[in-house]
N, C-alpha and C positions, 0 to 999 in steps of 0.2 A: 525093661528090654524094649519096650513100645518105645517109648521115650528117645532112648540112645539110638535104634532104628530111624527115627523122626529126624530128629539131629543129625545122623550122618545121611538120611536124603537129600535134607534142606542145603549140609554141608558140600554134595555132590554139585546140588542144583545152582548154588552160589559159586561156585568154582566152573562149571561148566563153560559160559563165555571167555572165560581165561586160558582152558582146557582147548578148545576151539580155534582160539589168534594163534596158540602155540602151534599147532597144528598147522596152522592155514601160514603160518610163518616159515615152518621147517620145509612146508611144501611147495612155498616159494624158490626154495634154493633147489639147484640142479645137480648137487651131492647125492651119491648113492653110492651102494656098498651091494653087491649082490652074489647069487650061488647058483651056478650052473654048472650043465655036467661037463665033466674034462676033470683036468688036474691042473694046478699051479696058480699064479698071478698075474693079472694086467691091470696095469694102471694109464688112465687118463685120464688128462686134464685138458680145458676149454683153449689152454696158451701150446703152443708149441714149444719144444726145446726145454722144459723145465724139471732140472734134476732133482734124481730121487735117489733117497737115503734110504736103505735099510737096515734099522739096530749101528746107524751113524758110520755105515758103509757106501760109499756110490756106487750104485749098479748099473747107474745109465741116466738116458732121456727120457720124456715122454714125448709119444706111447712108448710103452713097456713091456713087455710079454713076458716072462719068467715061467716057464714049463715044468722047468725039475725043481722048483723051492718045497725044501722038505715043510710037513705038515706042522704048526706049530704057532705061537705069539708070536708078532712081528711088531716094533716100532716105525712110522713110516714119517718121513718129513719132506718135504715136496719146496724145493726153494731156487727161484727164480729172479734174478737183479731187475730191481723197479717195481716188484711184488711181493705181499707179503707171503711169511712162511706157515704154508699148511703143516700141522703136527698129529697125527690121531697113530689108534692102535689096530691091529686087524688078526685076525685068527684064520688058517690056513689048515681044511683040513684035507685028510690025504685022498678023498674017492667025489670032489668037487674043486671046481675054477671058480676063483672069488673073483668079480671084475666090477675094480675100482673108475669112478668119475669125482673128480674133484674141481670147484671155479677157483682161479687166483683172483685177488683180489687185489687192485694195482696198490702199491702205496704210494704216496701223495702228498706234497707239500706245499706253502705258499709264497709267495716273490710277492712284495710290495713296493713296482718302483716306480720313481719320482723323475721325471724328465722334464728336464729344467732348460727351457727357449728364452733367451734372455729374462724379462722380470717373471714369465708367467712358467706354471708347476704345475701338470699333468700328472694323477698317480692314479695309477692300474693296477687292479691286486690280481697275479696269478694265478690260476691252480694247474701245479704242473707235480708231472712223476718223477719219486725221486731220481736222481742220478744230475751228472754235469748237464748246464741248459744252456741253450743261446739265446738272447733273447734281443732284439733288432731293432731299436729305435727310428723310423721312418717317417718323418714329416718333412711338406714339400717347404721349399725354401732353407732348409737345414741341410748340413751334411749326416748321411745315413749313420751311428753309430752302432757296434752290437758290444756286449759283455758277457762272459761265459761265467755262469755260478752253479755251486754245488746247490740243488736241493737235498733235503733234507725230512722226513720222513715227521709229518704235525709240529713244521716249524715255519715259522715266516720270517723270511729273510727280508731285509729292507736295503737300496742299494738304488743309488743314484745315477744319473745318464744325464750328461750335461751335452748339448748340441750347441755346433756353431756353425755360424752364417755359410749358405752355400754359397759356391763362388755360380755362375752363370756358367752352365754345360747345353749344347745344343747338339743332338746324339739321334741316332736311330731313323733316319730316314727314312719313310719306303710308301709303298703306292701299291694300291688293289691289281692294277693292271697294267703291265708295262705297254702294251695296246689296248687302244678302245674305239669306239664306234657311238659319236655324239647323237648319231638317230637312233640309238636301239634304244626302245619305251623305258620312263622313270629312269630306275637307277641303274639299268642296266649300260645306260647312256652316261651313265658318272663316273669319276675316277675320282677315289677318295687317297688323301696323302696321310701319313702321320709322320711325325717326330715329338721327342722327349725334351724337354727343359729340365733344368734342376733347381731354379729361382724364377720370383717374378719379373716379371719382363713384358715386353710388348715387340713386336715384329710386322713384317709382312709375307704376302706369296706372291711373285712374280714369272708370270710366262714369258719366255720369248724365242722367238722363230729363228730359226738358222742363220738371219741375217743381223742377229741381235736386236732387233725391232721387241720394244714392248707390246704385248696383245694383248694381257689380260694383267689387271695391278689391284690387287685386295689390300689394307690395314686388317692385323689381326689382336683380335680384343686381349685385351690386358691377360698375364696368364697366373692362373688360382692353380693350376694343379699340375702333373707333371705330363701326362699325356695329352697331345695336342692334337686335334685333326683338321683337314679345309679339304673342302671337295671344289672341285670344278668339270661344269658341265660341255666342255672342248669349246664355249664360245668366248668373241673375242668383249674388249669392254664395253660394245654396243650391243651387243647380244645376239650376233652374225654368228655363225658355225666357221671355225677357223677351217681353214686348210688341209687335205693331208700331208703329213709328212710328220719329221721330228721335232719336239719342242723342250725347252732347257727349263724346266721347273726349280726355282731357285726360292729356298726359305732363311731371309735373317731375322738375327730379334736381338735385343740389347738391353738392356740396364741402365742404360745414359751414359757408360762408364766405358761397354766395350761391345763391339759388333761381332755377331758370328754369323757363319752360313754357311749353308748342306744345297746341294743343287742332284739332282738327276735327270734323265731322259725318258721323256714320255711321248709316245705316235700315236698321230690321228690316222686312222686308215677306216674307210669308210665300206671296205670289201670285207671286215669284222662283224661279221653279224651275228649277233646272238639270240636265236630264237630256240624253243622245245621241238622235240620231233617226237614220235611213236618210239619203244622198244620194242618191236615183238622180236621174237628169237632172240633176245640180245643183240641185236639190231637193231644202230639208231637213223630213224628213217620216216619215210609213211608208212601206212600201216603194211604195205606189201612192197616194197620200195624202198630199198636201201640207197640212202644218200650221198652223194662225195663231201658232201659239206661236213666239217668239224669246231668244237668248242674254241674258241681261243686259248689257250695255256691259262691254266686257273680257274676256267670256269667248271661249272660243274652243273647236271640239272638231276633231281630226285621226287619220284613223282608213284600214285599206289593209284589202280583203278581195279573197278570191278565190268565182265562181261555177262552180258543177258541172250538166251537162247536154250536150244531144245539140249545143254548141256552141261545142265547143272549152272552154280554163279562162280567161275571163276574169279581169282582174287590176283593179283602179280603188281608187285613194286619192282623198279626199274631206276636203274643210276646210270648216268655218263660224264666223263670227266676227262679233260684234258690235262697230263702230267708233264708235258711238253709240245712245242712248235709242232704244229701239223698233225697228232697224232690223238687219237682217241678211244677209251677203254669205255666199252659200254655192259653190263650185267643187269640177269634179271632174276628173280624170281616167283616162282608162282606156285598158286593151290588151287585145285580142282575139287570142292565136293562133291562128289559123287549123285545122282538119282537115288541110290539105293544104297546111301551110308556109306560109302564106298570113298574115300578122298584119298588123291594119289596129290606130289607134286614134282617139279622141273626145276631147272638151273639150270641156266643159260648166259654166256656168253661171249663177248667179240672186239678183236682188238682192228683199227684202219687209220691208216695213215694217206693223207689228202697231197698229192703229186703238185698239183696245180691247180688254184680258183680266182681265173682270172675273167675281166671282162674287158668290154671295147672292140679292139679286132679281132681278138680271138677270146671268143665268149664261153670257154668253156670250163670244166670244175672234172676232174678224175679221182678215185680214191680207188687202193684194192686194201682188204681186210680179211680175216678166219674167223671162224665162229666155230662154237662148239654145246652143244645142248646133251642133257641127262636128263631122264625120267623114269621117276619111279613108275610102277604098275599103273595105269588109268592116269598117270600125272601129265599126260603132254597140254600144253595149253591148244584150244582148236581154233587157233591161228597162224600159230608155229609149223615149223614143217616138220617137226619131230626131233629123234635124238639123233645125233649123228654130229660129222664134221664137214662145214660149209669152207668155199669159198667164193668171194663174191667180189664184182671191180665197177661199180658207178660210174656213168658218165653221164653230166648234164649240159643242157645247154641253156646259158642262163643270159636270157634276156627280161632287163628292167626288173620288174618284180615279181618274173615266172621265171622259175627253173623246170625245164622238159628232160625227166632222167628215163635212161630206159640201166637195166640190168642183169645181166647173167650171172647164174650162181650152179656151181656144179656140189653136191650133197650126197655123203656118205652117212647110211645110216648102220654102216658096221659091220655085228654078226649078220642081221641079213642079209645080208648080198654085197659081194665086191665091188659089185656096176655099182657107177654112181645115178642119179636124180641128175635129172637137170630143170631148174626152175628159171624161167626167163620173164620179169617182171618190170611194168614198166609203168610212171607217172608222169602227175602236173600239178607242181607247188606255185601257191600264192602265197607272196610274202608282203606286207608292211608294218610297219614300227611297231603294232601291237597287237595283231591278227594275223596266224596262218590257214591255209586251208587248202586240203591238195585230192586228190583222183588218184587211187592207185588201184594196180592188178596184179596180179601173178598167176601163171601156170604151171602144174606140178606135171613133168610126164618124165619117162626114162626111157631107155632103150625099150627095142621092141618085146621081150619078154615082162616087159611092167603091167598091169593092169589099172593098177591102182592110181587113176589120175585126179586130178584136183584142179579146180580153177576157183579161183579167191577174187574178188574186187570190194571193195569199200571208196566210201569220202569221211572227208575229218573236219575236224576244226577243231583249233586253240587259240583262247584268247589269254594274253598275258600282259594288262596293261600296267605292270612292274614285276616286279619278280615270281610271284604268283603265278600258276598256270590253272586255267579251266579247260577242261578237255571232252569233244564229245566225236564218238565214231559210229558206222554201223554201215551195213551192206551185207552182202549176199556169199555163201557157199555153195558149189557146185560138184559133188563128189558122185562116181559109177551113176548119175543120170538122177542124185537125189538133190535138192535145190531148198537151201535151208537158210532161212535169214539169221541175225545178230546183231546186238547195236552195245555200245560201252560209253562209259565216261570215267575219268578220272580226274584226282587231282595234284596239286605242285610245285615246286618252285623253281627257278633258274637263278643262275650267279653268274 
């Protein structure tokens, strides 16, 4: 009996690591079968839509609920096109809910094909789910081919794709910005073109001015692939800043065989300028100073900073983006942590459309816009005017590379009170190619029942000598006779 006792230890002991993978194998899979209380059956599975058989009946999709299935043996098969078929058994009794989880497991097959380029033979082995496939033959200098095959469940299909010579297609025109602005820093200053070829070739890009005058004449490098791009920086072929106005951007290219070409209109205007501003409130502006000035169509600036003060560290990212001519969509939002665990946040903001930014004899810039801010409990940011609905109308006057805005803005902050706020703010921006920096204020007061008054001023500065913005602000708060400083920075980018 020792013996046999000894023996079936040792027996235990030897099986054990095997005992163990099985284990740690089944516990891998995300199968389970369980009892709780209720009555009846549910079944799920990891796939959507995969019907379910019971006793080689369909009762539906999964998920599955079955409430009144009488208590008993069930057969269950769970089958799915492109997957294979789950089969097990299940037992249903009457005063407990069995609830089924099952994974599908895709089925799978292989394509080995051969794409044959004149003498030379490409083979690529697939692994694709059964069912019909398409599969898309793409190389440049060829005509695109595709072929639809059935896969087939641990089988490898072998099937050839023979390609011929592309003919030369020169397609897809288009340009980063239909206006630009050859002083704004780096690449802010560039207009990038593209178009497609479909064979090798070689071409050029040519500018020329409304009088058909050539300004600007590139050779472009031999083409290896199908997308193409050339940028030019508005200057002409001595490397002078062209002109404003319109110019005819014209691209050919050839083969030696046949000439094609795409042409568009592209403007130099030098009143396009692209530089960062502040968001606060959703307002893009100085930091208290909303601006008449907007994006050009297409640009866009996105930018995250944190503020410093006796008020927790605020955190707020801020977007603005021009969706068309003249108009501009700016949002923001923010989080507040709390002193004492406490973190609320906002969302905010403002849409403005720019009247007029002209200079010379009449040096001035208009824009009027709305605005609209939400905050949770403790979420206002404390530089914002709060939650409510603003409106607001800019006017500056812009000389050289100072714009002098002043601003009115009437503010509703809702269930409080009817009356509205009136905040009247007003700056001095300094602007060059790759540095802004400006003076703002604003005063918070309302009708004469308001107590609650506010007076704000800061300075800023942003530096963006390409697309990148660095950001640094700070200044002074003035509330009911309390006088509190803050300073921020952030950072960002423009397009």
């Amino acid at each position: 009996m020792t013996t046999l006792r000894t023996g079936f230890l040792f027996l235990i002991l030897l099986c054990l690591p095997f005992l163990l993978a099985a284990r740690d194998t089944a516990n891998n899979s995300r199968d389970s079968i369980k009892e709780i209380t209720g009555r009846g059956l549910e079944i799920n599975t990891d796939q959507q839509g995969v019907k379910v058989f019971i006793d080689g009946i369909e009762r539906g999709i999964t998920p599955l609920s079955l409430d009144n299935l009488q208590p008993g043996e069930y057969n269950i098969r769970l089958n799915k096109e492109g997957f294979k078929e789950r089969n097990f058994n299940i037992t249903v009794f009457n005063f407990s809910r069995l609830l089924v989880f099952m994974e599908m497991e895709e089925s799978r097959g292989t394509a080995l094909v051969s794409i044959h380029t004149g003498e030379l033979v490409n083979k690529i082995l697939y692994d694709l789910q059964i069912g019909y496939r398409t599969i898309t033959a793409e190389i440049f200098g060829w005509e695109t081919t595709s072929i639809t095959l059935l896969i087939e469940e641990d089988i490898t299909k072998e099937i050839d794709i023979f390609l011929q010579p592309a003919v030369l297609k020169l397609e897809n025109l288009s340009q980063s910005r239909k206006r630009f602005n050859p002083q704004n820093p780096g690449s802010l200053g560039i207009i990038e073109y593209r178009f497609s070829v479909s064979a090798p070739g070689f071409g050029s890009f040519t500018i020329m001015d409304t009088d058909n005058n050539v300004i600007y004449f590139k050779e472009l490098e031999s083409f290896t692939s199908r997308i193409q791009q050339v940028q030019w920086n508005g200057r002409d072929s001595e490397g002078n800043f062209a002109a404003e106005g319109f110019y005819t951007v014209i691209i050919e290219v050839t083969d030696e065989t046949e000439l094609l070409s795409l042409n568009l209109e592209t403007e130099i205007n030098y009143n396009t300028a692209i530089f960062p501003m502040f968001l606060e409130n959703g307002i893009a502006g100085l930091v208290f100073t909303p601006l008449p000035h907007v994006l050009p169509k297409g640009s866009y600036q996105l930018d995250a900073g944190i503020l410093f003060g006796d008020f927790g560290l605020p955190f707020k990212t801020g977007l603005r983006f021009s969706p068309f001519e003249n108009f501009e969509l700016t949002s923001a939002f923010n989080i507040t942590p709390g002193l004492e665990n406490e973190t609320g946040w906002s969302i905010s903001g403002s849409v403005k459309y720019n009247f007029f930014n002209k200079t010379g004899f009449f040096p001035l810039a208009l824009s009027a816009g709305a605005s609209y801010t939400w905050a949770a409990d403790k979420g206002e940011y404390p530089l914002d005017s709060g939650k409510g609905v603003g409106f607001y109308s800019p006017i500056s006057l812009e000389l050289k590379q100072f714009s002098f805005v002043i601003c009115p803005i009437i503010f509703w902050h809702g269930p409080e009170g009817l009356s509205p706020d009136f905040l009247l703010s007003a700056g001095i921006l300094y602007r060059n190619s790759w540095l802004t920096s400006g003076l703002s204020a604003k005063y918070e007061f309302g009708l004469p029942d308001k107590i609650n008054q506010r007076f704000l001023t800061g300075a800023e500065i942003n530096i963006f000598p390409s697309i990148f913005i660095f950001s640094l602000h700070g200044g002074i708060r003035i509330q009911n006779s309390n006088t509190r400083g803050y300073c921020g920075l952030k950072i960002g980018f423009i397009y």
